[in-house]
C-alpha positions in Angstrom: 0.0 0.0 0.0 2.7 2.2 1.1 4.3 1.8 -2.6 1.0 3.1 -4.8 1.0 6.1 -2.1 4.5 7.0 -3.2 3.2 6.7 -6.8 0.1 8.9 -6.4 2.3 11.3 -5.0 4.9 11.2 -7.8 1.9 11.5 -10.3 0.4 14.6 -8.2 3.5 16.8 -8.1 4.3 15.5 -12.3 0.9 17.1 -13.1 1.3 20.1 -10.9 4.5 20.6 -12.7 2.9 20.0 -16.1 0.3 22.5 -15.6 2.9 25.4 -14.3 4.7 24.6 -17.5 1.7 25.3 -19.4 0.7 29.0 -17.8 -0.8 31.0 -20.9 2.6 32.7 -21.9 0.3 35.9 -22.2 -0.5 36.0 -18.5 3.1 35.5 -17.9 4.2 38.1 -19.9 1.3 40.3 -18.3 2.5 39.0 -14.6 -0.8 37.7 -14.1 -1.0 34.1 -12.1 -4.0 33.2 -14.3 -5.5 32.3 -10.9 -8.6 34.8 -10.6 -11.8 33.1 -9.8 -13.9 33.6 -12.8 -17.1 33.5 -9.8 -15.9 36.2 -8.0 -16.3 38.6 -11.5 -19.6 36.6 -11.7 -20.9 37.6 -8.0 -19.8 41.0 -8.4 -21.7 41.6 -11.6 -25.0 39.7 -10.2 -24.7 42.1 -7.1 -23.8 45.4 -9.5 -27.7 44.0 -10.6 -29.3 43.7 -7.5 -27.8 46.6 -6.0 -30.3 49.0 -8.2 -32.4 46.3 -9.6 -32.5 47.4 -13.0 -31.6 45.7 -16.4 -29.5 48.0 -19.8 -32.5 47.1 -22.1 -32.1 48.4 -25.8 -35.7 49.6 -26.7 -36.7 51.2 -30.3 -38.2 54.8 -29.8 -39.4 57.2 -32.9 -38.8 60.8 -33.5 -41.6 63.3 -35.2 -40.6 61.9 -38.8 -41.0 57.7 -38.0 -37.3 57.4 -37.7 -36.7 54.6 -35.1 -34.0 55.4 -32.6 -32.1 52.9 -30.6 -32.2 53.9 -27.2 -30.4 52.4 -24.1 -32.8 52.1 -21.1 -32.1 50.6 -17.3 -35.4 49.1 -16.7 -37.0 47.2 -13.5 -35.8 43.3 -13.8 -38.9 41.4 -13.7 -40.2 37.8 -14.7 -40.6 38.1 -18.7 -38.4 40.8 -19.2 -38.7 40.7 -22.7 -42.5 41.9 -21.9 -41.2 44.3 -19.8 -39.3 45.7 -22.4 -42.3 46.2 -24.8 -44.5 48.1 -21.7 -41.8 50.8 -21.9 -43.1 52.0 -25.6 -46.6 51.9 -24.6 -47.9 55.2 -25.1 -48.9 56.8 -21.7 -48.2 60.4 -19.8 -45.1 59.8 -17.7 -43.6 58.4 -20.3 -44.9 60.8 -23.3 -43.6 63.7 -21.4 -40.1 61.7 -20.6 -39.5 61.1 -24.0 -40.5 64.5 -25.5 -37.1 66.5 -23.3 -34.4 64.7 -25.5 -37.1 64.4 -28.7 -38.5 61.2 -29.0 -41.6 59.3 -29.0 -43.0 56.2 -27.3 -44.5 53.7 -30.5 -47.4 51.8 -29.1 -51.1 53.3 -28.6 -52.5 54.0 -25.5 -53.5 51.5 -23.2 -52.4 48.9 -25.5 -51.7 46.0 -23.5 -50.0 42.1 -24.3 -52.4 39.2 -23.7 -50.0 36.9 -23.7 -46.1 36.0 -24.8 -44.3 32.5 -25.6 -40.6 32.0 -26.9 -40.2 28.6 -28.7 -37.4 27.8 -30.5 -36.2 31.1 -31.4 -39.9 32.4 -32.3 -41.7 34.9 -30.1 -45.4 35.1 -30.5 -46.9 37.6 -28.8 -50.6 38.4 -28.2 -51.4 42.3 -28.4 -55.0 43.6 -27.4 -56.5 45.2 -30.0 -55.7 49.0 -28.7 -52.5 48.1 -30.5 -54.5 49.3 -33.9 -55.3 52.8 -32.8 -52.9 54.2 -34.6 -53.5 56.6 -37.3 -50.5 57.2 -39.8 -49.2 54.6 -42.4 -45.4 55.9 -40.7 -46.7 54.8 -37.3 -47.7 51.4 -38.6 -44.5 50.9 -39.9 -42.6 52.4 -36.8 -44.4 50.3 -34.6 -44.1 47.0 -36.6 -40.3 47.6 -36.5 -39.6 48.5 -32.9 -41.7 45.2 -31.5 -39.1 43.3 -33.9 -36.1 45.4 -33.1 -36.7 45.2 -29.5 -37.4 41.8 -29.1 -34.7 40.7 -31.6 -32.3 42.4 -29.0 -32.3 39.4 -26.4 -30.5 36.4 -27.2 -33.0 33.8 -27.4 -35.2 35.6 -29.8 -34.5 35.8 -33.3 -38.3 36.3 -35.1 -41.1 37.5 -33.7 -44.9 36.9 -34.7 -47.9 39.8 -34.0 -51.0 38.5 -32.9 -54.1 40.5 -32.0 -56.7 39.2 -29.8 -55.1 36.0 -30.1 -55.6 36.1 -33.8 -53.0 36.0 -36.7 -53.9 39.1 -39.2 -52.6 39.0 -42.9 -51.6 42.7 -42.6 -52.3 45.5 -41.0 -54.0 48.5 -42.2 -51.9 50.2 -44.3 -50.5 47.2 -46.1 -47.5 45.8 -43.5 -47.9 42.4 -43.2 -47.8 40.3 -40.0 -48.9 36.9 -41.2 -45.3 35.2 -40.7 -42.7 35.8 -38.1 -40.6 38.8 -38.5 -36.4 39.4 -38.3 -34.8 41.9 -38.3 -35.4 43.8 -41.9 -34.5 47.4 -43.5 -34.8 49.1 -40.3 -35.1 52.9 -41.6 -35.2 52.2 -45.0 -35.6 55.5 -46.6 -34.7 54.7 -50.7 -36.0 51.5 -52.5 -33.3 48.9 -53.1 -32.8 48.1 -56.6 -33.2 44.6 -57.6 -29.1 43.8 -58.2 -28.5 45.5 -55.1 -28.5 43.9 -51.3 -28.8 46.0 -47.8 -26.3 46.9 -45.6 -26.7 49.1 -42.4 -25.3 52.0 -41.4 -25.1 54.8 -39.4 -25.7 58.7 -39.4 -26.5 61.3 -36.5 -30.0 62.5 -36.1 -30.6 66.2 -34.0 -34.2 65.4 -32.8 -34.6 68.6 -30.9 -31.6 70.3 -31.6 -30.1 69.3 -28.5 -30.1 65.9 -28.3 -27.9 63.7 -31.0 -27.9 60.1 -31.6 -26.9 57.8 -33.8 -29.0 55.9 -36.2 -29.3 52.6 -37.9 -30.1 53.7 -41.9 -30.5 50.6 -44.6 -29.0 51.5 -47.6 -28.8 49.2 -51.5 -25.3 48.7 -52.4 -23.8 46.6 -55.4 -22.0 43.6 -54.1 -22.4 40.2 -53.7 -22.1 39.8 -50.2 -21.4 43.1 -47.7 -18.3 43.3 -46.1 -16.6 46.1 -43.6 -15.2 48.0 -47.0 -18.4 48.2 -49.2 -20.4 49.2 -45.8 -17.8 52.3 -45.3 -18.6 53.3 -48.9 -22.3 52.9 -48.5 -21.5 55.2 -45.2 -19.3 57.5 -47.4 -21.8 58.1 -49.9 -23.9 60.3 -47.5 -26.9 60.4 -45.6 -30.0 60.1 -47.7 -31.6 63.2 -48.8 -34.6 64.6 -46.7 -34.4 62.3 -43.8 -32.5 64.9 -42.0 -29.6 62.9 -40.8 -25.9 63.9 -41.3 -22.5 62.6 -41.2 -19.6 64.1 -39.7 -17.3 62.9 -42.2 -15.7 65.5 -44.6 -17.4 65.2 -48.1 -15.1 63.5 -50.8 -13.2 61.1 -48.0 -12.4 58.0 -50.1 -11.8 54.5 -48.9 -8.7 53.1 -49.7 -8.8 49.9 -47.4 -9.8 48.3 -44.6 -8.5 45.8 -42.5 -9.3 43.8 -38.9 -7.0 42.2 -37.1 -8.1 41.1 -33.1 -10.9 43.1 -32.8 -9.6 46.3 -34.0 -10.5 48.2 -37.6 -7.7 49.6 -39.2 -9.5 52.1 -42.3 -7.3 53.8 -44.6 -8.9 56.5 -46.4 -8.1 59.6 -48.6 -6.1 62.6 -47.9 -10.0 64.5 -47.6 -10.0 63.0 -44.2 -7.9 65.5 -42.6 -10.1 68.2 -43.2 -12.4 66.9 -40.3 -12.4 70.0 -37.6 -10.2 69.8 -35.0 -12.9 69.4 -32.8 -13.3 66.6 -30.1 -17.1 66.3 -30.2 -17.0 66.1 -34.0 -14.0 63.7 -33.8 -15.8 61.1 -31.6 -18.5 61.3 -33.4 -16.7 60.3 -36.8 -15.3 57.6 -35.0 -18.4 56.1 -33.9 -20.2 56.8 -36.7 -17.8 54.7 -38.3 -17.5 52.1 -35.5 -20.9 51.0 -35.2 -21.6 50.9 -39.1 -18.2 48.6 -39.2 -19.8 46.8 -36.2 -22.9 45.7 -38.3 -21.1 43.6 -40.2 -18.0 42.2 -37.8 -19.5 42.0 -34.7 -16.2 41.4 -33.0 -15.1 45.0 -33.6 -14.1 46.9 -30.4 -11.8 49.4 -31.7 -11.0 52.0 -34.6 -7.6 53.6 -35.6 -8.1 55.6 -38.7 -4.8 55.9 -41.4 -4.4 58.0 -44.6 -1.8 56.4 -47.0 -0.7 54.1 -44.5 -0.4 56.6 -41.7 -2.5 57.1 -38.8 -3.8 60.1 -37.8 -3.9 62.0 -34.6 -6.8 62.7 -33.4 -8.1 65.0 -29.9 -6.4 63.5 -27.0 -9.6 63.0 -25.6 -11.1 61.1 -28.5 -12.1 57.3 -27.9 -11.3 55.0 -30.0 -12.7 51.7 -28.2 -16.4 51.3 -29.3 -19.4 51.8 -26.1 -20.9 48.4 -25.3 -24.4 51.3 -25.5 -24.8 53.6 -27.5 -27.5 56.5 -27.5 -28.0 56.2 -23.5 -31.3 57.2 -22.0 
């Protein structure tokens, strides 16, 4: 007995060896043991949560002209969240009066109320009383099909969502939008009609909703390509804001891209001399970058960080300028 004890030592100390051996060369090059207890960063985040009881919930407001508006909110936590989520753009004084200071809009009617809400498989249904039809504009009809989608859409586990009224499915609404099939994600601000040989691609612009209050917003636009990548989304981006929608770019006019490129989570975009015309300007600065960021984003997910280059050399920018992309964007 005394023999396989000596072994089960010997094998003990071979495989605490082994695994010294094997530290991430990264954490020793850092001088980090590699030893932190992944639960403690879980705890401290679950208490962060209960501490103020509230969830960062990305909800879908309008403006006066139907453009949807991502907006960050810290909601209550409750059971069915995702419901919880949909009460904040129901139409009532508190919030009305809330959203009208920074120049937005809550989407659904008055005293519109859900029935009822299941998640199976990827697939929300959810079961609106009818109030939800008391709308009156062919722009809130589209508005407020698009935000129920968009907000939903933004938690994990749901990835279509189908309208019901009354516990009924409708063929389409109104003014023509139709709800009779679950609904992604789809030309969310879609101001121009894509051509046939064209596909979308997202991107973003700022909007001045009360001449005090910016945010960025998600645009579709048609571009010609096969399949949208980071470089034909920056042109799409370059090409402008679309007429009469009154959004705006901070980028200079006749900045050209020359290429793109990311590498670990950062975007490296080379573009044309034009770009150093941008003011020197910190507010104007961050907002190019994140303009830029988030449209970039869209399509590589894994983007957390822009350095911008002209002819191979990158430029200095404000001191004070961010360059790591906000997990939120547009905070309430």
């Amino acid at each position: 007995m005394k023999r396989y004890r000596w072994i089960h030592v010997l094998v003990v100390i071979c495989l605490m060896t082994l695994l010294t051996a094997c530290q991430n060369p990264l954490s020793m090059l850092l001088g980090d043991s590699g030893e932190t207890d992944v639960s403690l960063i879980i705890d401290e985040d679950s208490q962060a949560n209960d501490l103020d009881g509230l969830r960062e919930t990305v909800l879908y407001y309008r403006d006066d002209k139907g453009i949807l508006i991502p907006v960050m909110k810290k909601i209550p936590w409750e059971e069915g969240i995702a419901k919880g989520a949909l009460m904040q753009l129901v139409d009532e004084p508190v919030l009305r009066e809330d959203l009208s200071v920074v120049g937005l809009m809550p989407i659904l009617p008055p005293n519109t109320d859900i029935i009822g809400m299941s998640i199976n498989e990827g697939i929300c249904r959810v079961d609106f009383s009818e109030n939800l039809l008391s709308y009156e504009t062919e722009v809130e009809e589209k508005a407020l099909v698009k935000s129920i989608v968009y907000t939903l859409t933004e938690f994990e586990a749901i990835n279509e969502v189908q309208i019901l009224v009354n516990g009924n499915t409708m063929n389409k609404l109104k003014f023509g939008t139709r709800i009779d099939e679950p609904l992604q994600r789809e030309n969310i601000n879609l101001t121009e009609k894509i051509e046939e040989d064209n596909i979308p691609v997202v991107v973003y612009y700022k909007s001045s909703t009360n001449g005090l209050n910016d945010y960025y917003v998600p645009v579709t636009k048609g571009i010609q390509a096969i399949k949208a990548d980071v470089k034909s989304a920056l042109v799409a981006l370059l090409e402008g804001a679309p007429e009469g929608s009154g959004l705006y770019s901070e980028l200079p006019d006749g900045v050209v891209v020359n290429d793109v490129f990311v590498k670990n989570g950062v975007a490296y975009i080379d573009l044309t001399e034009e770009i150093k015309r941008m003011p020197n300007n910190e507010g104007i600065q961050q907002s190019l970058v994140y303009e830029i960021g988030l449209t970039l984003k869209e399509i590589e997910p894994s983007i957390s960080q822009i350095r911008l280059l002209s002819s191979g050399t990158e430029i200095q920018l404000s001191s004070k300028v961010n360059l790591n992309l906000p997990v939120f964007f547009n905070e309430y």
